[in-house]
C-alpha positions, 0 to 999 in steps of 0.5 A: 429851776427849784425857784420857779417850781416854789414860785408856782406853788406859792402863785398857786396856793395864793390864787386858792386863797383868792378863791376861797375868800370870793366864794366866801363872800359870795356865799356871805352875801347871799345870806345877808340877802336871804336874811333880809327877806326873811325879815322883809316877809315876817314884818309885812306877815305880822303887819297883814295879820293885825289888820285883818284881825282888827278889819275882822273884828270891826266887820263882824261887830258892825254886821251883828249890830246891823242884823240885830237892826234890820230884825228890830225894824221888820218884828212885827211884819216881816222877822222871818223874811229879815232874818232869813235874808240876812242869813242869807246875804252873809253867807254869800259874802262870807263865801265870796270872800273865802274864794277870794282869799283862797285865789290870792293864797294860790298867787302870792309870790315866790318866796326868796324870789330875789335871792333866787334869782341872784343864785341862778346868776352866780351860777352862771357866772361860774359855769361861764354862761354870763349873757 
């Protein structure tokens, strides 16, 4: 009888050491993965915001190059109307293209989506609501 009393414990505390070492991996896992999208999502910031600054750059440099000209071409008719136009246009687009950036901010992803997700999962799983 004491035998099998032993026996339980020691099946016991072996199934404990089981779980520990599952939900220590699981848990492993899911770092890993949230540490990939950080990585993934740092990457691609850094990769955006040196080619907008580089496309900002050119674009700004381009338009003041192309105000100075269209002024050069209207001096001596129309330099108020040219500078007043392109005043104008640029303000626009510059306009336009803030609303624009404003939308896409507003409907960029989720961060950690995926890991997220795997989360929900392991918690069902747990809970015993697998579908």
């Amino acid at each position: 009888m004491a035998e099998l009393s032993n026996n339980n414990g020691e099946g016991l505390l072996v199934s404990l050491k089981k779980l520990t070492a599952t939900l220590i991996a699981i848990v492993h896992t899911r770092i890993e993965l949230l540490s990939t999208d950080l990585e993934e999502g740092r990457e691609r910031l850094i990769s955006l915001l040196a080619m907008i600054f580089v496309a900002l750059f050119c674009l700004c440099f381009g338009m003041v190059l192309l105000a100075i000209l269209v002024v050069v071409l209207f001096w001596d008719t129309h330099r108020l109307l040219a500078l007043g136009t392109l005043t104008a246009l640029f303000l626009l687009i510059g306009s336009v293209l803030g609303f624009m950036a404003l939308r896409a901010l507003k409907d960029m992803p989720r961060m950690f989506e995926a890991s997220l997700a795997e989360l929900v999962k392991d918690h069902q799983a747990l809970d015993g609501k697998q579908e």
